[in-house]
C-alpha positions as CSV (number, residue, x, y, z in Angstrom):
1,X,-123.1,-99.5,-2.4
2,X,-124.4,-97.6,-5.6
3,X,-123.3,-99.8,-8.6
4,X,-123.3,-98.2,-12.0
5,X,-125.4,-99.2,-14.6
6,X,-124.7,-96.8,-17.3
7,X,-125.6,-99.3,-20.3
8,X,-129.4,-99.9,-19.3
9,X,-129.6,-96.2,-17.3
10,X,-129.0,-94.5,-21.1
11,X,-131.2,-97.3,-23.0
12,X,-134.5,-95.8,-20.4
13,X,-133.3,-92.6,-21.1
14,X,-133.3,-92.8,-24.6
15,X,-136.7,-94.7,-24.6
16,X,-138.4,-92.0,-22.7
17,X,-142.2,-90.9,-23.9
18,X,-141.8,-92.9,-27.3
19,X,-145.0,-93.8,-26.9
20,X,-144.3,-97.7,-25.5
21,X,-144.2,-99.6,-22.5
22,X,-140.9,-99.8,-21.5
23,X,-140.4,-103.3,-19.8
24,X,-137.3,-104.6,-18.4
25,X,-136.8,-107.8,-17.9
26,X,-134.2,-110.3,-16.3
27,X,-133.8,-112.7,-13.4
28,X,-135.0,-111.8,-9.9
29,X,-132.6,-110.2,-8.0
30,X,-130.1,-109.1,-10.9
31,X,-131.0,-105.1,-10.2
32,X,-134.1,-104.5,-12.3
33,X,-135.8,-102.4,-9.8
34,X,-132.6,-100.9,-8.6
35,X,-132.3,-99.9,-12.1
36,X,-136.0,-98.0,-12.0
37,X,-136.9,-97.2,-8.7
38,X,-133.2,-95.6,-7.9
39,X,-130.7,-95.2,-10.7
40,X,-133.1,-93.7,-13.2
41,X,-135.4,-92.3,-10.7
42,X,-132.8,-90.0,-9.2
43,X,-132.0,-89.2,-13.5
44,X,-135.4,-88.0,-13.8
45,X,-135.1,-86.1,-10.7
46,X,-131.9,-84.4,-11.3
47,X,-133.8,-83.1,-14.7
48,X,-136.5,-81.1,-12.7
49,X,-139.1,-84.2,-12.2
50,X,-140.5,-83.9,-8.9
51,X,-141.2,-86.5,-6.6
52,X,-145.3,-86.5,-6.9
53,X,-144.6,-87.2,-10.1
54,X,-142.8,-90.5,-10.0
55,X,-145.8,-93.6,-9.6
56,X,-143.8,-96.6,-8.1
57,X,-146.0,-99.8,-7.5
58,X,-144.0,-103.0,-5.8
59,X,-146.2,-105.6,-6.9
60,X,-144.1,-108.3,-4.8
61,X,-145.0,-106.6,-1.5
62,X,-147.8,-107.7,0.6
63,X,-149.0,-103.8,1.6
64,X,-149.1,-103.6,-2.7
65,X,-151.1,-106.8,-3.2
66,X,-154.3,-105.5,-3.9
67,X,-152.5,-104.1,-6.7
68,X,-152.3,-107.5,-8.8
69,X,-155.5,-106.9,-9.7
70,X,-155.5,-104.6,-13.3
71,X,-158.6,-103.1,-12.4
72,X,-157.3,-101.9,-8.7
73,X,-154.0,-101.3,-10.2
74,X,-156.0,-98.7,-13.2
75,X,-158.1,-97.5,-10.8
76,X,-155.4,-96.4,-8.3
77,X,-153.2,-94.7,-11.0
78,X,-156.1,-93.0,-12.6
79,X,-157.0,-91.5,-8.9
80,X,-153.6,-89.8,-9.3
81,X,-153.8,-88.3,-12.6
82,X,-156.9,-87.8,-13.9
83,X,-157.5,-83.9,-14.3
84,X,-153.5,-83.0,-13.9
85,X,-151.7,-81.4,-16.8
86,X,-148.2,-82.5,-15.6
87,X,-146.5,-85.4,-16.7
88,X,-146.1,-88.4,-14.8
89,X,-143.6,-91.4,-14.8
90,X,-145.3,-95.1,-13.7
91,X,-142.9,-97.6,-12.6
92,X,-144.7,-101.1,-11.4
93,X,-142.6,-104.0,-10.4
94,X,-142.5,-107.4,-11.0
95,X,-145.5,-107.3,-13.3
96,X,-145.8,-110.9,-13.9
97,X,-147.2,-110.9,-10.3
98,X,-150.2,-109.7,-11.1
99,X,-153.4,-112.0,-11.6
100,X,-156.4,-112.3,-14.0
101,X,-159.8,-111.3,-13.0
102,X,-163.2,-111.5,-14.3
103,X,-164.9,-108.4,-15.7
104,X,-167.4,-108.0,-13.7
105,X,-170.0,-106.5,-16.8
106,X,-168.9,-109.4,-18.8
107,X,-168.0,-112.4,-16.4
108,X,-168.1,-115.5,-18.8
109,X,-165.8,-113.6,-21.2
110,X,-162.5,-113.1,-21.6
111,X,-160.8,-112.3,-18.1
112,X,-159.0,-108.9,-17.8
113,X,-155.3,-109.0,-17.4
114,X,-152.2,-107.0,-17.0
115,X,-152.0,-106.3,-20.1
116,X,-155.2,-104.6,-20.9
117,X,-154.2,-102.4,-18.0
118,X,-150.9,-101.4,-19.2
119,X,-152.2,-101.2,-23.3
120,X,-154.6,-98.3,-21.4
121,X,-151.9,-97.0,-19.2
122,X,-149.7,-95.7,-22.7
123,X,-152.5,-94.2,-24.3
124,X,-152.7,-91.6,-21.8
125,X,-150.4,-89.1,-23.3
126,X,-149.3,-87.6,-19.6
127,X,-148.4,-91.0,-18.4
128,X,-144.8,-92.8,-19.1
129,X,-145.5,-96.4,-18.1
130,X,-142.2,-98.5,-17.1
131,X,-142.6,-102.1,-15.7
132,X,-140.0,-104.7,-14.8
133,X,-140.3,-108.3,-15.0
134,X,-139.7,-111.8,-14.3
135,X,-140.4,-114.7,-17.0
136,X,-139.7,-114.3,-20.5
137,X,-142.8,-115.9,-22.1
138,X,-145.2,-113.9,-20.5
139,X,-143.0,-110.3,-21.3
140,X,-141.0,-111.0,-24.1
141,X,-143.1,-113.4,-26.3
142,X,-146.3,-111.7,-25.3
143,X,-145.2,-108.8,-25.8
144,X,-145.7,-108.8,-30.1
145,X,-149.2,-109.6,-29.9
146,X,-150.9,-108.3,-26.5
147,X,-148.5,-105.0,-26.9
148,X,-149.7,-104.5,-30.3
149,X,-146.3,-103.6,-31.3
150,X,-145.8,-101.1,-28.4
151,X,-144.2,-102.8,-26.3
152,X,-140.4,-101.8,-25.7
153,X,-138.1,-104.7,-24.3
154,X,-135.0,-103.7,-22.3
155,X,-133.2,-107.3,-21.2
156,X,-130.9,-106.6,-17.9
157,X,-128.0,-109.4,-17.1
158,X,-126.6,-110.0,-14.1
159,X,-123.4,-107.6,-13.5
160,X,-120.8,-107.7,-16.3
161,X,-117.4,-108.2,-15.2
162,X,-116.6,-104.3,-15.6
163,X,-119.7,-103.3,-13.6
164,X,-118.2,-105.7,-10.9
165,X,-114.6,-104.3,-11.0
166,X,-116.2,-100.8,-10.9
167,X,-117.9,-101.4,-7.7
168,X,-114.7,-103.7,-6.4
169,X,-111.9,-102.0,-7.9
170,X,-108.1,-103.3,-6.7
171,X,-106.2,-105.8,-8.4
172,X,-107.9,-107.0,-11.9
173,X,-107.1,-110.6,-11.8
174,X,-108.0,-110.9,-7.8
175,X,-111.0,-109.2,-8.6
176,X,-112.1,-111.8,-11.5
177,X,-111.2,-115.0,-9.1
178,X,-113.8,-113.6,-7.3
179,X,-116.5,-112.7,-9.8
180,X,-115.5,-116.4,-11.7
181,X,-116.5,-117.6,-8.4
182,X,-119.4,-115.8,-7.0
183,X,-120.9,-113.8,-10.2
184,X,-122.2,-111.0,-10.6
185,X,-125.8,-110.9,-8.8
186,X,-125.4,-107.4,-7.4
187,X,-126.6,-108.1,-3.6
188,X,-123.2,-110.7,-3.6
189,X,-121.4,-107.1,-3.0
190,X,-123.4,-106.7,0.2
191,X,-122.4,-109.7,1.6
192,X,-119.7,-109.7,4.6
193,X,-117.4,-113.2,3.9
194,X,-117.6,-115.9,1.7
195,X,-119.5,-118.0,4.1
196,X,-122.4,-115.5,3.7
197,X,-121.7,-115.0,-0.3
198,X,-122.0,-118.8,-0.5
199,X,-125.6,-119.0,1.6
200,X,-126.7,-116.3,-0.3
201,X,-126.6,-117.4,-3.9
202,X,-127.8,-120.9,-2.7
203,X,-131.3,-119.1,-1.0
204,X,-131.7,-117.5,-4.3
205,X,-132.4,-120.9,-5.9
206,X,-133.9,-123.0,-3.0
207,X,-136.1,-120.2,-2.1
208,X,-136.4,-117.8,-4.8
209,X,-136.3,-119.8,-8.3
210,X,-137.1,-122.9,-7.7
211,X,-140.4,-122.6,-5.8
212,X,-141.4,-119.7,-8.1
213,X,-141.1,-122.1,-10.8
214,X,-142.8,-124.5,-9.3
215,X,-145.9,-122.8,-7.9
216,X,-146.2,-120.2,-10.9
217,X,-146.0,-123.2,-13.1
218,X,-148.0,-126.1,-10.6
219,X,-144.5,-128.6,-11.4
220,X,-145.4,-132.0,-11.0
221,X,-142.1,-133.2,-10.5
222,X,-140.3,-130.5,-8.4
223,X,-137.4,-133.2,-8.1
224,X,-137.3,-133.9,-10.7
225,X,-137.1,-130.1,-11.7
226,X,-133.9,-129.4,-9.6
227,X,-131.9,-132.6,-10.8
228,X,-132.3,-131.4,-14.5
229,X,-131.5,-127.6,-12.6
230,X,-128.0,-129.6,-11.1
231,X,-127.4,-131.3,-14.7
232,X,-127.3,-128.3,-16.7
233,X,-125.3,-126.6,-14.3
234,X,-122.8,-129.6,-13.9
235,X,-122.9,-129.4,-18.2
236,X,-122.4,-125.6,-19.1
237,X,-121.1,-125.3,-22.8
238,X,-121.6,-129.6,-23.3
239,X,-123.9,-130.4,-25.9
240,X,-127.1,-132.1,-25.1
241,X,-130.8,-132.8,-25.9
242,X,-134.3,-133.2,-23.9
243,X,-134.0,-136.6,-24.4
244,X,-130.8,-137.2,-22.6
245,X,-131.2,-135.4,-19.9
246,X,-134.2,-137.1,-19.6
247,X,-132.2,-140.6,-19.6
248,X,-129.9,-139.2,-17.1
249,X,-132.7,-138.1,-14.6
250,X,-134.4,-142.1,-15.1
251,X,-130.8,-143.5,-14.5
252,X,-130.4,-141.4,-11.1
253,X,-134.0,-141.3,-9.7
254,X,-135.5,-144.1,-11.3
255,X,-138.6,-141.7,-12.1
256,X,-139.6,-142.2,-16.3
257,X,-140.4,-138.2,-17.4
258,X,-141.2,-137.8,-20.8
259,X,-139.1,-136.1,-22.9
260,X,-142.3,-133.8,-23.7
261,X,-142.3,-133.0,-19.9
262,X,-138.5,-132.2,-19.7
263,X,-138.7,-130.3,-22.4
264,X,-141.4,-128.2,-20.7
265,X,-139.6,-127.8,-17.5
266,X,-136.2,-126.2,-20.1
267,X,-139.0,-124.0,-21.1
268,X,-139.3,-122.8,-17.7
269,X,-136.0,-122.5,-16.7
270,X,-135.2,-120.2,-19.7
271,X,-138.6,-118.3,-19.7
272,X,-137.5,-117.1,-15.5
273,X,-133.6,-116.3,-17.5
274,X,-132.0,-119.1,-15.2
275,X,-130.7,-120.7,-19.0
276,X,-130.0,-119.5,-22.6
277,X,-130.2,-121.6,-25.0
278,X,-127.8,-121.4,-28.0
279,X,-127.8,-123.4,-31.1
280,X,-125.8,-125.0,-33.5
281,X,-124.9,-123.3,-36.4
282,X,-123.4,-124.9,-40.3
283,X,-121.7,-121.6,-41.1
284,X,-121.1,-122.5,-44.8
285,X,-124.8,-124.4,-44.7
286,X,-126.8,-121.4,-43.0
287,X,-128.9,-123.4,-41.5
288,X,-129.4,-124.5,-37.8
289,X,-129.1,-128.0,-35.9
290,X,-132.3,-128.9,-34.2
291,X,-130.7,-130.7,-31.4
292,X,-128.3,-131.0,-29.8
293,X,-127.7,-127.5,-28.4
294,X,-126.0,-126.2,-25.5
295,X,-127.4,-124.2,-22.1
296,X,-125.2,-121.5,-20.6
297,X,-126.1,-120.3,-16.5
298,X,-127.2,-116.8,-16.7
299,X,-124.9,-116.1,-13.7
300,X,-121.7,-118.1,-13.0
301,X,-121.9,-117.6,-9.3
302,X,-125.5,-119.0,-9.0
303,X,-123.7,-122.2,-11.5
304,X,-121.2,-122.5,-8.7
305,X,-123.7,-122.6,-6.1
306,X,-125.9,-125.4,-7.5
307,X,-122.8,-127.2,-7.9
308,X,-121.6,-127.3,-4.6
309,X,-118.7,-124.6,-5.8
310,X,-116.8,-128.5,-6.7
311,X,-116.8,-128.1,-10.3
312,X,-114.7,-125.3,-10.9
313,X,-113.1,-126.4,-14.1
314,X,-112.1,-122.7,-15.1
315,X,-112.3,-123.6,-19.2
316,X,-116.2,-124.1,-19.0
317,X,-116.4,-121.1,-16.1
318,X,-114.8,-118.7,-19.1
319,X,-117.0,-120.3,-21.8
320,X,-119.6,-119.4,-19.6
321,X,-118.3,-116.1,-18.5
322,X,-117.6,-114.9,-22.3
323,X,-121.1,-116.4,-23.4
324,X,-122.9,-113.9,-20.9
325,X,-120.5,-111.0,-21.5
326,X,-121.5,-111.5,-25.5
327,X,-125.6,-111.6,-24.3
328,X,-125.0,-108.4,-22.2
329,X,-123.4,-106.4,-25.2
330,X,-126.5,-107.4,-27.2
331,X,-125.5,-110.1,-29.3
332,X,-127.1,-112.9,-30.3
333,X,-124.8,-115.8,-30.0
334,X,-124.4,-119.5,-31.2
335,X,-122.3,-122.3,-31.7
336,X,-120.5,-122.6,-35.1
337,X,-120.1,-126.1,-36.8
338,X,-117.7,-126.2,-40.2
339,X,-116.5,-128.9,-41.6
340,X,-113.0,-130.3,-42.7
341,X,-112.4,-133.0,-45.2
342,X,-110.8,-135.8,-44.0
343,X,-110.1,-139.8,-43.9
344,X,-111.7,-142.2,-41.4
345,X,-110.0,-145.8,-40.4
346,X,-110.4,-147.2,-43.6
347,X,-109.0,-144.6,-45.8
348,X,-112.0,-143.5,-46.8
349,X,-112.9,-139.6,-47.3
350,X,-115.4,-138.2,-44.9
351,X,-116.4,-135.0,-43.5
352,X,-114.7,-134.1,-39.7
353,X,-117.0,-131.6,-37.8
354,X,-115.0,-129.0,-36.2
355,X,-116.6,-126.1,-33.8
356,X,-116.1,-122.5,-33.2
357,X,-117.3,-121.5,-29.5
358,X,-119.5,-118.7,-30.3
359,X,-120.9,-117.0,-33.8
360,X,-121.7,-113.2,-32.2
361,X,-124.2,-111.4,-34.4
362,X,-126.0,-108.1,-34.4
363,X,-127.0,-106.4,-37.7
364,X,-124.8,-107.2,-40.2
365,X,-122.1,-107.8,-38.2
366,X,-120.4,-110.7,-37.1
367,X,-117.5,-112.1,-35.2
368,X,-116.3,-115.8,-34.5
369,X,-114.9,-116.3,-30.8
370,X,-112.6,-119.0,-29.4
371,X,-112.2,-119.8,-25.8
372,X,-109.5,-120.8,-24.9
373,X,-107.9,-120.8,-21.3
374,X,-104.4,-122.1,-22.7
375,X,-102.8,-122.4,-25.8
376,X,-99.1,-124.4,-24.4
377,X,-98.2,-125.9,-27.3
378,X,-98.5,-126.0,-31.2
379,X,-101.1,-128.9,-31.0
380,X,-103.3,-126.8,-28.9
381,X,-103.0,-124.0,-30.8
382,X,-103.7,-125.8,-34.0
383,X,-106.6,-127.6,-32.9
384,X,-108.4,-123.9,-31.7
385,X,-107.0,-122.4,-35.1
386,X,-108.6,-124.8,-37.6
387,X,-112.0,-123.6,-37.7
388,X,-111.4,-120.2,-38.4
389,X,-110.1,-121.5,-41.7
390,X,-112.4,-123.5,-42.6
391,X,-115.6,-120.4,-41.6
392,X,-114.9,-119.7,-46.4
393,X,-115.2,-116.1,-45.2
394,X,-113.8,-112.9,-43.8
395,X,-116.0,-112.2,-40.8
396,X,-113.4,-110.1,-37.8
397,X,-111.7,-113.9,-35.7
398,X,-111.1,-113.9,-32.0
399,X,-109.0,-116.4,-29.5
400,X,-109.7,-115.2,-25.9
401,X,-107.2,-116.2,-23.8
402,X,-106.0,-116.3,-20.4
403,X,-102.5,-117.0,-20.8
404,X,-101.5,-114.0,-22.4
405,X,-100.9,-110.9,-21.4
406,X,-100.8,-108.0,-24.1
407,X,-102.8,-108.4,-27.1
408,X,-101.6,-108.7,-30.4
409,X,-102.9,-110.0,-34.1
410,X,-101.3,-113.4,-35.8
411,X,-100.3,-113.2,-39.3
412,X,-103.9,-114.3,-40.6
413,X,-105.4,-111.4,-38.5
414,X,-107.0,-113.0,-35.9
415,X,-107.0,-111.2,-32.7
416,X,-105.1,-113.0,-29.3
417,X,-106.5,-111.2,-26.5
418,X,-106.6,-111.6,-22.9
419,X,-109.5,-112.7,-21.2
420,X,-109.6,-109.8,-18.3
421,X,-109.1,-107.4,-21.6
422,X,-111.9,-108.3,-23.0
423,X,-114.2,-108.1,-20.2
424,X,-112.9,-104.8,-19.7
425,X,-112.8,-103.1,-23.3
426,X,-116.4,-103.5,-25.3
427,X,-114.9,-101.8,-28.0
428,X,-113.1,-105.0,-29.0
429,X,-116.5,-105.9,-30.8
């Protein structure tokens, strides 16, 4: 089945011969090098690019492993092009796989990496170098200084919901009990029941993730490692710190890990895009809260899995749900705290914190969100309400719902909408 992934297709289209590496990044198995190797591949070669010259190196593959090494991996792409006029399209795969090694004219200096490879590959001016990758740190963060500036980020997501109902089609709200339920990993769609949907997404973590992690990274506590993995998961959209997580693991397996350690192992979990992190934000303060913060699962289905597909509390599944569909449409998204003025026990005045879900941004613009799976009654509906009035400004308000059905504005032009909508319509933001 040939999903459609005309959001990141156009972004490598667009990005073609500027001069960068182009390097895509994401989780495993979320359709990087589906992305590369066949939707924009068979672009380049509806446009007159012929097959000779299309480079495509699989750096996960054992018959490609010579290839981790940057000087093989040079050598064998210069042995292509050298002396050719025509212009040629590199893609390598899963770049973080490949290894340091010591240059052999200088061998107590500075080891040659990846990275010296690929800052060569984009000065050749017939060569158009395209890599996809794994872990955050060493593409994204890396990228500003061992790039040089050159390097050209494109972050793919598991599928959105409207990527999913593309492929599915049929009824809408069937259609999203099952992608609430198994996500949007794009190899679920391949899978015959929900038996085999189920075994899948819990392989990817027992034997995809969590030993990556923990070989890549030499884990001390690989436990330890997948009970704070099951308490994020079990906490999607609560709020929370390194240090109580770190209480919670020494109350359930009686092993004392730092909270320097735990914060470490986060690290990890974000840098391979299991997590996102997103902050807490005083709207009328500008300023951000250290801690605490909360942690959203870069897939709902691989959330599900972890959890035994027990906690299905649909409120935090849509939380989670919108939170990703925000990330995918390139916002950058965190919690919003205002404040209300108010009386405690005694009588005395003090200031009540209240919380908006999510504070999207890009640019200059910005939108506050609500989720909200029901709104029954005028309580409900007040509590939801009350920090959009308190945001002091006139920034575009949203409740998302799933009890509604057509959308409509209220009279202080905040927009109801339903959830499924949503998904569906990025013009909505």
């Amino acid at each position: 089945m040939e999903i459609k992934r005309n959001h990141y297709l156009q972004q490598l289209i667009d990005r073609q011969w500027n001069g960068m590496v182009k390097i895509i990044t994401g989780i495993r198995r979320c359709g990087k090098s589906f992305l590369l190797r066949t939707l924009f591949r068979n672009y380049l070669l509806q446009q007159g690019v012929k097959e000779e010259q299309i480079i495509h190196i699989e750096l996960d593959l054992t018959k490609n492993i010579r290839y981790r090494n940057p000087v093989e991996l040079a050598d064998y792409v210069h042995s292509i092009i050298d002396g050719k006029s025509e212009k040629y399209y590199l893609f390598i795969d899963e770049i973080q796989m490949s290894e340091p090694v010591k240059n052999p004219y200088l061998p107590d200096g500075k080891k040659i990496t990846f990275y010296d490879t690929l800052n060569e590959f984009k000065e050749i001016p017939n060569l158009d170098v395209y890599v996809t990758g794994s872990n955050s740190k060493m593409l994204s963060t890396d990228i500003l200084t061992e790039f040089r500036g050159r390097g050209d980020e494109i972050r793919i997501h598991p599928l959105s919901f409207a990527e999913f109902y593309s492929a599915v089609g049929g009824d809408k709200k069937y259609a999203f009990e099952q992608y609430a339920f198994f996500g949007g990993m794009p190899l679920i769609l391949n899978q015959k029941d929900d038996g085999a949907k189920m075994a899948y997404l819990n392989l990817l973590f027992d034997e995809l993730y969590l030993k990556d992690i923990a070989e890549r990274k030499k884990i001390e506590y690989p436990e330890e490692l997948a009970q704070i993995l099951d308490l994020l998961c079990s906490a999607i959209g609560s709020l929370t710190n390194p240090t109580k997580i770190a209480d919670t693991v020494l109350s359930r397996k009686k092993v004392d890990i730092s909270a320097n350690t735990l914060r470490s192992y986060l690290d990890h979990l974000k840098d391979s895009f299991l997590f996102t992190e997103s902050k807490r934000y005083d709207v009328r303060g500008k300023s951000y809260f250290e801690y605490p913060m909360k942690y959203y699962c870069e897939d709902i289905g691989l959330r599900n899995a972890r959890t035994g597909f027990r906690q299905m509390e649909m409120t935090h599944i849509m939380e989670n749900i919108i939170f990703n569909e925000l990330r995918i449409r390139n916002f950058s998204v965190d919690v919003g705290i205002v404040y209300e003025n108010g009386r405690n026990k005694s009588g005395n005045p003090v200031k009540i914190q209240r919380e908006i879900d999510f504070i999207a941004s890009k640019g200059n613009r910005k939108v506050y969100i609500q989720s909200a799976f029901a709104m029954p009654d005028a309580e409900k509906q007040a509590a939801e309400l009350k920090p959009f009035s308190l945001t002091g400004d006139s920034f575009p308000k949203i409740i998302i719902r799933n009890d509604i059905g057509k959308s409509w504005y209220d009279d202080n032009g905040i927009l109801n909408i339903n959830l499924i909508d949503f998904l569906l319509d990025d013009s909505v933001i």
